[in-house]
C-alpha positions in Angstrom: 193.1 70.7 292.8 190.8 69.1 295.4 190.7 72.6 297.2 190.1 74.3 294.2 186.7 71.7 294.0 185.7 72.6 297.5 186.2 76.4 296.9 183.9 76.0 294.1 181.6 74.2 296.3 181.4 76.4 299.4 180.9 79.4 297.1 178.0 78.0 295.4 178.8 76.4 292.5 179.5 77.4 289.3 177.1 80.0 287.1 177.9 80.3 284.0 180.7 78.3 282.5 182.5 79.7 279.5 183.7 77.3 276.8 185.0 76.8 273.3 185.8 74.0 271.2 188.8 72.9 269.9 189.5 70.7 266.6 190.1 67.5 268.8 186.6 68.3 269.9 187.8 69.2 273.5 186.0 71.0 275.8 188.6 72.8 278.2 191.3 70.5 278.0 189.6 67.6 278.3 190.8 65.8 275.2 189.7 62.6 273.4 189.3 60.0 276.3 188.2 62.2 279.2 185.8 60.4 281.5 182.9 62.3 282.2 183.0 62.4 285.9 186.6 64.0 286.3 187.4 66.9 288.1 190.5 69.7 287.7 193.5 67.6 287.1 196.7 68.1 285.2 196.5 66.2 281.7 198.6 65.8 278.6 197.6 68.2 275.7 197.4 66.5 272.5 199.4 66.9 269.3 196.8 68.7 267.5 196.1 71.3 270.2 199.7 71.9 271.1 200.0 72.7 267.3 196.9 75.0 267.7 198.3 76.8 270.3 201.7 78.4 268.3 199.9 81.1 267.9 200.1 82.1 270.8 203.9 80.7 272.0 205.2 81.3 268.6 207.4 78.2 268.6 206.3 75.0 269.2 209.5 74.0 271.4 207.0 76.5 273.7 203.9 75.4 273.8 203.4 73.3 276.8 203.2 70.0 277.0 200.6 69.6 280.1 197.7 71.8 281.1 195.6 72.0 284.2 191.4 71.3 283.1 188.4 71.3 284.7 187.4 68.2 284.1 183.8 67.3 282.7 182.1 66.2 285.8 183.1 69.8 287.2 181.7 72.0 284.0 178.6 69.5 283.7 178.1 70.9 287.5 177.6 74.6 286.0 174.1 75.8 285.9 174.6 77.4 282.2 176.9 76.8 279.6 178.1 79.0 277.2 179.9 77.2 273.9 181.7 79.2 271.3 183.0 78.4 268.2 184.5 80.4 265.4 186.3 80.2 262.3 185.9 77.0 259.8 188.2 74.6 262.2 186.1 75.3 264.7 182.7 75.8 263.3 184.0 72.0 261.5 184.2 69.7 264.1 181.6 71.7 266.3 179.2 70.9 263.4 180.1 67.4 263.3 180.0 66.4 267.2 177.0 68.0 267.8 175.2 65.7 265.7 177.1 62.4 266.9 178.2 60.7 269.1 181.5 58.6 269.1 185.0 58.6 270.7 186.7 61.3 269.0 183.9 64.3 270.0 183.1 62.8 273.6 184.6 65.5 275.5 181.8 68.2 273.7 179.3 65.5 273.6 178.5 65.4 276.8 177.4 68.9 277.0 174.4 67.2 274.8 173.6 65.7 278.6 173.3 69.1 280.3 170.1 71.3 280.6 170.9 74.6 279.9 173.8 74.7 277.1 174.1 77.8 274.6 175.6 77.5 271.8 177.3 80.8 269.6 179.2 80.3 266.7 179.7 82.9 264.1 178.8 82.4 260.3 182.2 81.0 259.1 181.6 78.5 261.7 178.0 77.8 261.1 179.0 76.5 257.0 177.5 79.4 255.7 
């Protein structure tokens, strides 16, 4: 993962990172908790996204248990975000940690710290 860093690195950086929100209010798969310097590292998907993610696995006995991130410290390093939300869940909790700040939204909050951060959600998200 510390090669994948420096590839990023000798290539320039990042230009546009692409990102959505989840209802834990992670960012990636940097959950409640993640420290806002990490970099790519293998974490422990929480309860709530695993659940989330059926969709997609169709059973939960498949939906993994781990995930490789970027961690914050590496998408705060992108010269433009892009932050999508849609659908009520998401549209929800995006609504909510983008007006606070507190343990349980930190992984999106910190996007609040970055210059250049565009936000698109669609109208069930927005409450409307």
């Amino acid at each position: 993962m510390q090669r994948l860093r420096e590839k990023i690195d000798q290539a320039g950086g990042i230009d546009i990172q692409l990102l959505g929100i989840g209802r834990t209010g992670h960012i990636g798969f940097n959950e409640p908790g993640s420290w806002q310097n990490s970099f790519t590292r293998l974490v422990r998907l929480d309860g709530i996204t695993r659940q989330d993610a059926i969709k997609d696995f169709i059973h939960i006995e498949d939906v993994p248990y781990r995930a490789i991130t970027m961690g914050i410290g590496s998408i705060m390093k992108a010269r433009k975000i892009f932050l999508m939300g849609w659908g009520t869940t998401q549209g929800n909790h995006y609504t909510a940690c983008s007006r606070r700040r507190d343990h349980a939204c930190d992984s999106s909050n910190f996007l609040q710290e970055h210059p250049n951060v565009r936000v698109y959600i669609d109208e069930a998200a927005s409450g409307n």
